[in-house]
C-alpha positions in Angstrom: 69.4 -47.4 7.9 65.6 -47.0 7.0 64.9 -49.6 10.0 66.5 -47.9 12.3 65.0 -44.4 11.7 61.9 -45.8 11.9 62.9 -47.5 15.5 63.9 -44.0 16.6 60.7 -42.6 15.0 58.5 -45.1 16.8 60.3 -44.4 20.2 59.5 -40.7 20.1 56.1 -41.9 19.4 55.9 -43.9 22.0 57.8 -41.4 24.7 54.7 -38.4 23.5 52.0 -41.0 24.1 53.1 -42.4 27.3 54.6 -38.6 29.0 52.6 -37.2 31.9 50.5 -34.3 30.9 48.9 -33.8 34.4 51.3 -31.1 35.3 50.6 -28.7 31.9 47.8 -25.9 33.0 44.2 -26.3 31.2 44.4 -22.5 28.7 40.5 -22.2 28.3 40.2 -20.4 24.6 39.1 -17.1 24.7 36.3 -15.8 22.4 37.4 -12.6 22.0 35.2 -11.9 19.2 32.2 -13.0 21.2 32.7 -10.6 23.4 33.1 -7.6 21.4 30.0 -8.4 19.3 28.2 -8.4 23.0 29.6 -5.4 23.9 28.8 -3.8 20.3 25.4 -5.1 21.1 24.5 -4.0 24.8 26.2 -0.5 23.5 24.1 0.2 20.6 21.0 -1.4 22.9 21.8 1.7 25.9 22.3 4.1 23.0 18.6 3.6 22.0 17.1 3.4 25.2 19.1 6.5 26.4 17.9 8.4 22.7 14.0 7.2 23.4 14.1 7.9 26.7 15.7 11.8 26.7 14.0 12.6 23.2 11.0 15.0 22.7 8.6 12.0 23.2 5.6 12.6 26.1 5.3 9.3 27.0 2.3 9.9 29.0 0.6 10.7 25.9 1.3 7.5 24.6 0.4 5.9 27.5 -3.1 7.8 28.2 -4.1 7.0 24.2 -2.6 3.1 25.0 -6.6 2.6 25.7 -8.5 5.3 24.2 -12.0 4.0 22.9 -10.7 5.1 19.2 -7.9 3.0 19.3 -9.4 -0.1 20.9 -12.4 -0.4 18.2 -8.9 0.0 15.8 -7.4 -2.7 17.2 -10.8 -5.0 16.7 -11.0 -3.9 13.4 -7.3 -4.6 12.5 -7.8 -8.5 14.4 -11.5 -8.8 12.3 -10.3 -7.6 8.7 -7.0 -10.2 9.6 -9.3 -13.5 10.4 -11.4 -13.1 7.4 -9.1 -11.7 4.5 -6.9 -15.1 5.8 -9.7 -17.0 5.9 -10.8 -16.1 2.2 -7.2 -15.9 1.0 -7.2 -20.0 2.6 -10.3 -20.8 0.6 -8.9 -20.0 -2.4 -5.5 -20.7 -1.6 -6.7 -24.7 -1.4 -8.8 -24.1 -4.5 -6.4 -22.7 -6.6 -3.8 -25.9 -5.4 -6.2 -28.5 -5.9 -6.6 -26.8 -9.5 -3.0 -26.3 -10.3 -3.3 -30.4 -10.2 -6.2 -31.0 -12.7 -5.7 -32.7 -15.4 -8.1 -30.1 -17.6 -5.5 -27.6 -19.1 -7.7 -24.6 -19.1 -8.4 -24.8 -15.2 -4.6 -25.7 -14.1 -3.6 -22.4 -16.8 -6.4 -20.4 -15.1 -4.8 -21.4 -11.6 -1.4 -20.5 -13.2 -3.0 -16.9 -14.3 -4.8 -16.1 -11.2 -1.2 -16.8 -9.5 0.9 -14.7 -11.8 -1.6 -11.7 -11.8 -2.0 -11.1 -7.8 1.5 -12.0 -7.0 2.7 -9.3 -9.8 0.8 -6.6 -8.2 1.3 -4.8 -5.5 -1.0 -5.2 -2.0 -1.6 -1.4 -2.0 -2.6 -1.1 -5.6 -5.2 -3.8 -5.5 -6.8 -1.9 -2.4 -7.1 0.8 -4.7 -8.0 -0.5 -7.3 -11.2 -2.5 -5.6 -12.1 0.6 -3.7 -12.2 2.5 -6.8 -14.3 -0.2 -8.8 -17.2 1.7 -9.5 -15.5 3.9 -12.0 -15.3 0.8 -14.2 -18.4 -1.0 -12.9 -21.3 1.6 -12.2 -23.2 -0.9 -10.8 -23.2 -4.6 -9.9 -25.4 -7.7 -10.0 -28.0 -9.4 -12.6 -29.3 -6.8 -15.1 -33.4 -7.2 -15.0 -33.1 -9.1 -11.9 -31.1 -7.3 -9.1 -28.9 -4.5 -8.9 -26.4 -2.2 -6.6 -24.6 0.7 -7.2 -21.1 -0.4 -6.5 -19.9 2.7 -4.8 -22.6 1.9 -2.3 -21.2 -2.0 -2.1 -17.3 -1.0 -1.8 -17.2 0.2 1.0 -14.0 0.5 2.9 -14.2 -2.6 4.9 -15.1 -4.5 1.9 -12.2 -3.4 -0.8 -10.0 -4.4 2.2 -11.3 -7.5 2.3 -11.3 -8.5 -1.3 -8.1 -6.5 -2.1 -5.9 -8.7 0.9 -8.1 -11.7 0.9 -7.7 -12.4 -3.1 -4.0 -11.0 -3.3 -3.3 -13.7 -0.1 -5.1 -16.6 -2.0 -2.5 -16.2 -4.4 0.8 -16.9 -2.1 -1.2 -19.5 0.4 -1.8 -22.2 -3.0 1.7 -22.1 -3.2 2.4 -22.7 -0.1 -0.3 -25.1 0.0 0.8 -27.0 -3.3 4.3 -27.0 -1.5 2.4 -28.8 1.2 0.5 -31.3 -1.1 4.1 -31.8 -2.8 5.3 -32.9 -0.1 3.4 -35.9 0.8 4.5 -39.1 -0.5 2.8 -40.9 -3.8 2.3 -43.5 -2.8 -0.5 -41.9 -0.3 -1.7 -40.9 -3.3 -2.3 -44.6 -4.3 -3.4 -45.9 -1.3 -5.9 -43.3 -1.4 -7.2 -44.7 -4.8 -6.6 -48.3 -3.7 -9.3 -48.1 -1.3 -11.6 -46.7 -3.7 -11.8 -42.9 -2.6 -12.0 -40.6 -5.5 -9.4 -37.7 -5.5 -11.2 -35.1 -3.3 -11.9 -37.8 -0.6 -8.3 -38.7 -0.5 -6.5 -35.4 -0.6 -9.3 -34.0 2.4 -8.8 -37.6 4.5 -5.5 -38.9 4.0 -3.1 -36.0 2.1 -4.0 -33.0 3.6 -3.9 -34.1 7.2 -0.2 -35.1 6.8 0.4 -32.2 4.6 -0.7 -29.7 7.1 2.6 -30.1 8.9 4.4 -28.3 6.1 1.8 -26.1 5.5 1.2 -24.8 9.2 4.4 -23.1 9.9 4.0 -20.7 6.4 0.4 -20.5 6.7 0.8 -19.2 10.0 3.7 -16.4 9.5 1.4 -15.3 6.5 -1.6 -14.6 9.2 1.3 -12.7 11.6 2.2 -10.8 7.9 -1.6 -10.2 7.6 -1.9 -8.5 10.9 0.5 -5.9 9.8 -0.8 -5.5 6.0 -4.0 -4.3 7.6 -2.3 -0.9 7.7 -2.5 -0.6 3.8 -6.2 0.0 4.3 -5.9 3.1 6.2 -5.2 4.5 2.8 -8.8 3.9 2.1 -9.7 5.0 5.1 -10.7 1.7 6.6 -10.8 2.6 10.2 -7.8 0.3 11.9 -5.7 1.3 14.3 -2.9 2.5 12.7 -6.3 4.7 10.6 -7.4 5.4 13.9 -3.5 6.6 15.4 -3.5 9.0 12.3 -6.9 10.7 13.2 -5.9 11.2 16.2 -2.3 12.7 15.8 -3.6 15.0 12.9 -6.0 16.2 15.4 -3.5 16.8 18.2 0.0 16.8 16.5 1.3 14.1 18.6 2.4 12.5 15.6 5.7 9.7 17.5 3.4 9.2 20.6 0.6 7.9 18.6 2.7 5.8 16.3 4.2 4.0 19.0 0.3 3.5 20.5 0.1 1.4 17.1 3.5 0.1 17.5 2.2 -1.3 20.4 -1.0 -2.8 19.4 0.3 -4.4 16.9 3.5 -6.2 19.0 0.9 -7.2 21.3 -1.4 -8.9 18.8 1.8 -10.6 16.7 3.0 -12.0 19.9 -0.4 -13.9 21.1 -0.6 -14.8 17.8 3.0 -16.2 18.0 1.8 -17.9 20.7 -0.8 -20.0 19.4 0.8 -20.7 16.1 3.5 -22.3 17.9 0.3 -24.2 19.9 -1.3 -25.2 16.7 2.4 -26.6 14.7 3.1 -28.7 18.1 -0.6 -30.2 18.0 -0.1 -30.9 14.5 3.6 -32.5 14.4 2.5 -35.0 16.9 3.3 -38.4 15.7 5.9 -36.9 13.7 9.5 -37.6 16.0 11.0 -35.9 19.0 12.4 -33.1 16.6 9.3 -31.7 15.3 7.4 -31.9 18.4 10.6 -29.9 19.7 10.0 -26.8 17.8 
């Protein structure tokens, strides 16, 4: 009885496998939810454009301070105060990573502590706080041998430096020691084999290969930089989003000015874009099709 359920069974088999399909019509699916997240998506786009375009907004006034001379040395500032705080804030980003490795405990703890204390407080306060140094430290320098009055030395320009330069420094060693992590030991070894002590080895052999992990942070930290130049217009550091609120307190045109800055600021994050995308595909060269792809 079994048997010949199993002969019938195997006969329908057969019949589905063997039975002409070319006369069924192809149903494509529909994505119908596709399409109403689109929709959702070009409506809400038009229901912006329409609100910017028909709102109390002189657009001519944002275009005529687009290049006022005010703005533009704002803009130079913003791109000069970006280079060098990431500059500094890689200097001691790879010192404080190399440090978090030493075998002395009191320097890798003092890595650990400079770490913990500029990641635990906030950009803006440190600005603050390094602009208003002098009402802890009249003056600095070498008593007897050379001295400056540190309201003269703390300037704006400088507490902006040292307030995003140092407080950076503390998230690049991570990234950085993510980097260094992320190289194989036995590099490491080979390194020592060939009789390099450990400096030589981790700026001739680790660093080079870890820079393809590092790039890709490293750089959205100096696009994040860019924008944290703002802060300093709190201490009156002349940048352009300093230089957008002189201007609109002067003539009230408080959305058209913002939107000058808004401007500035898209423009320089997108040529920066550009060439951090440049730099990673230099780098990941030698590394496979997929990470020359990105």
């Amino acid at each position: 009885m079994l048997l010949e359920v199993d002969r019938q069974l195997a006969k329908v088999d057969h019949a589905a496998h063997t039975e002409d399909l070319s006369h069924l019509e192809h149903v494509r699916r529909r994505h119908i939810g596709r399409y109403i997240g689109a929709a959702a998506i070009l409506a809400i786009a038009l229901w912006i454009i329409l609100a910017f375009a028909h709102g109390q907004v002189e657009w001519s006034v944002t275009g005529r301070y687009l290049t006022a001379r005010a703005i533009l040395i704002g803009v130079g500032n913003t791109v000069l105060l970006a280079v060098l705080a990431m500059l500094f804030g890689i200097a001691i980003g790879v010192t404080v990573a190399i440090m978090r490795f030493s075998a002395n405990p009191i320097i890798k703890w003092a890595a650990l502590a400079y770490v913990g204390l500029f990641r635990g407080i906030p950009s803006l306060l440190q600005l603050l706080l390094w602009y208003n140094l002098a009402l802890v430290f009249p003056t600095i320098g070498i008593p007897g041998l050379f001295e400056w009055r540190t309201v003269d030395v703390m300037t704006p320009f400088v507490a902006a430096l040292l307030g995003l330069g140092i407080n950076q420094g503390a998230y690049t060693s991570e990234v950085i020691r993510a980097g260094l992590i992320s190289v194989d030991d036995g590099q490491y070894e080979a390194a020592s084999a060939i009789g390099m002590h450990r400096l030589q080895g981790l700026r001739r052999i680790i660093l080079p290969q870890a820079m393809r992990v590092i790039l890709p942070p490293i750089g959205n930290e100096f696009i994040g930089m860019v924008k944290w130049t703002s802060l300093a217009s709190v201490i009156q550091f002349s940048e352009v989003m300093h230089a957008s609120e002189t201007i609109y307190y002067a003539n009230s045109r408080v959305i058209e000015l913002l939107f000058v800055a808004a401007f500035w600021y898209l423009a320089v994050i997108t040529v920066l874009s550009l060439l951090q995308s440049r730099v990673e595909r230099y780098f990941a060269r030698g590394a496979g099709r997929a990470a020359q792809s990105r």
